[in-house]
N, C-alpha and C positions, 0 to 999 in steps of 0.2 A: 420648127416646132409644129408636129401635125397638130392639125384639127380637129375641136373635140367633137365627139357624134352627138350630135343633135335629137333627141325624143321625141315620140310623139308628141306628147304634153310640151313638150318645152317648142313645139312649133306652133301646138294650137293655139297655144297662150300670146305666142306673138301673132298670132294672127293670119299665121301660114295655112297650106292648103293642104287638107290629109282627107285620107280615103274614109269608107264611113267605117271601117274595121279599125282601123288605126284610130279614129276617134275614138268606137268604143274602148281598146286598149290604153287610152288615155285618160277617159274618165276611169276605168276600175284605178290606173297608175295614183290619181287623185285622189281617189276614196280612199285608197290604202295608206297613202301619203298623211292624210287628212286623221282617218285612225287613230294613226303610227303615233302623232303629234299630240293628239287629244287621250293616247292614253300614257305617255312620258307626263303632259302635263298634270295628271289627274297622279302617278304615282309620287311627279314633284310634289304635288301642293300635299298629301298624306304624309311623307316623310317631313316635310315640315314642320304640319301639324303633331306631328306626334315626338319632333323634336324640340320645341314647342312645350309640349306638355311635359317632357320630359324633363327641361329645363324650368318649368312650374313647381312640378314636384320637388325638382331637389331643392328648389328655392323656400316652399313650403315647412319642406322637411329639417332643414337646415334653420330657416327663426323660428321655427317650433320648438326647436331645441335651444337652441339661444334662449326664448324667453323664458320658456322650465327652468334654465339653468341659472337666470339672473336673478327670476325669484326666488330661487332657492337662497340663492345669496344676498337677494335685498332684505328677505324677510325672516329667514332662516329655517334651519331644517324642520322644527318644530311647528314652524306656520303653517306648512305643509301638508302637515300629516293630520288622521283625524284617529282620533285611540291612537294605536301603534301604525295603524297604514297610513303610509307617503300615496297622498291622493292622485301622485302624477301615474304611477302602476294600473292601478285602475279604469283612472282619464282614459290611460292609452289604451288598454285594453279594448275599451269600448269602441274607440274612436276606428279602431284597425279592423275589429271585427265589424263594423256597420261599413268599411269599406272594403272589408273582402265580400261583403254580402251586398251591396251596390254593384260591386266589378261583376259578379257573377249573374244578377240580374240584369245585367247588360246596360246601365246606367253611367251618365259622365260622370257625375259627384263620386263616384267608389276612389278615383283615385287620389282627388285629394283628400278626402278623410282619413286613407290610409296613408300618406304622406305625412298629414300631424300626427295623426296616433305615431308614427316609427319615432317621427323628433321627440315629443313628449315621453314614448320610451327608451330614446337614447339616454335621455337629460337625466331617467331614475339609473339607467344601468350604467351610467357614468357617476354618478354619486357613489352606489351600491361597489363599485368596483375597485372607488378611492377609500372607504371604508375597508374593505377586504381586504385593500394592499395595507395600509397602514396596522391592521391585527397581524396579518402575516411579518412583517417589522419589528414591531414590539414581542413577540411571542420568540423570534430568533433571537432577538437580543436580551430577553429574559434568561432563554435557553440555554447561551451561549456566554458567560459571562469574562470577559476581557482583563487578563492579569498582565500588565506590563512591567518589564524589566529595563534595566537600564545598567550596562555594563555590571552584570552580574549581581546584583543588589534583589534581592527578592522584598516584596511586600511583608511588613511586622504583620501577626496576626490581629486579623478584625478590620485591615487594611483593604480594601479594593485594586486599589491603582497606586505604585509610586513613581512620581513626575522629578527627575532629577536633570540638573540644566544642564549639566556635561555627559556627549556622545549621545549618539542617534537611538531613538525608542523600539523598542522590537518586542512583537509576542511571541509568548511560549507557553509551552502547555506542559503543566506541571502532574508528573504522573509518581505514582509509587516506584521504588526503586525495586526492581524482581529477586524473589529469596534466594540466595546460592546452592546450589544444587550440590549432594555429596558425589567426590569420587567413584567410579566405580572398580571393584576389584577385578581386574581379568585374568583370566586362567585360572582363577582357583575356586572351586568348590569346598564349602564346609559341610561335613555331613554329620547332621544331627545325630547324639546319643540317644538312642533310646532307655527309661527309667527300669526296663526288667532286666536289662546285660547284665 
C-alpha cells in the first residue's frame, strides 16, 4: 500500500520542519480550510433555521385551522357570524394581509401572522365548500327524479317509486312513444288539376 503524501500543513501541525514558502502555503491551506468550514456551517445552521420555521408555520397553520373548525362546531355556525358574515373571512383576511405586509417590510412576525390568517381561512373555505357540495346534491337530485321498476310493473299515477320484494330493482327512463311516420309513395307523381282545364 503506497504512502500517502504528506502536506505542508499536515507536517507543520506535527511539528515538522518546512521552509518558510511552504509554511506560508500552509497557513493560506488553513485559511481556506478554516473558510471552507465556517461557511458549510453558517449555510448548515440557516437551513435549519428556516426548516425550522417552516415546520412552525405549518404547525401554526394547521391549529389555526383546527380551532376555526371546532368552533364552528362547538358553538355553531350562527355564533360565528355577525349579520350575515362568518367572522372567520374577515379574521383571515386581516391576519394574512398584516403578514404579507410584515414579510415585505422585512420583519420576523410576517410569517406567522400569515400562517394563522391561511388556517383561519382554510376553516371558512372548508365550511363554504361543504355547503356548495351539499346545494349541488340536492339541486341534481331535485332535477333528476328516480322512477323505479321492477320486473315490468310501472308506478300507478301520483306514485314516485314502486318497491316490489321479487327480482332485482333497475331504472329507466320513461320517454314518449315517437308518432309513426306515413309510407312514402315512390315512383309515382300526382300532378295537380288545375280549376280553368
Amino acid at each position: 500500500m503506497a504512502a500517502r503524501k504528506t502536506t505542508a500543513l499536515q507536517t507543520a501541525m506535527t511539528g515538522g520542519k518546512v521552509s518558510d514558502r511552504q509554511a506560508q502555503g500552509a497557513l493560506s491551506q488553513a485559511v481556506d480550510k478554516i473558510t471552507s468550514l465556517t461557511r458549510r456551517a453558517q449555510k448548515s445552521k440557516e437551513v435549519m433555521a428556516e426548516t425550522g420555521a417552516m415546520v412552525l408555520h405549518s404547525a401554526e397553520t394547521q391549529g389555526s385551522l383546527f380551532l376555526a373548525s371546532m368552533a364552528e362546531g362547538y358553538l355553531g355556525e350562527d355564533k360565528l357570524k355577525l349579520g350575515a358574515v362568518d367572522m372567520r373571512a374577515p379574521l383571515a383576511i386581516l391576519a394574512q394581509g398584516y403578514g404579507l405586509y410584515e414579510a415585505m417590510s422585512g420583519k420576523a412576525g410576517g410569517g406567522h401572522a400569515l400562517a394563522l390568517g391561511n388556517g383561519i381561512m382554510g376553516s371558512w373555505l372548508a365550511s363554504v365548500a361543504v355547503r356548495a357540495g351539499q346545494t349541488l346534491a340536492s339541486k341534481r337530485s331535485a332535477a333528476t327524479p328516480a322512477v323505479s321498476v321492477v320486473q315490468g310493473y310501472l308506478p300507478a299515477p301520483g306514485m314516485d317509486d314502486v318497491t316490489l320484494v321479487q327480482g332485482p330493482m333497475r331504472e329507466v327512463l320513461l320517454t314518449p312513444e315517437p308518432e309513426p311516420r306515413r309510407p312514402r309513395r315512390e315512383g309515382r307523381f300526382v300532378r295537380a288539376e288545375r280549376d280553368d282545364d
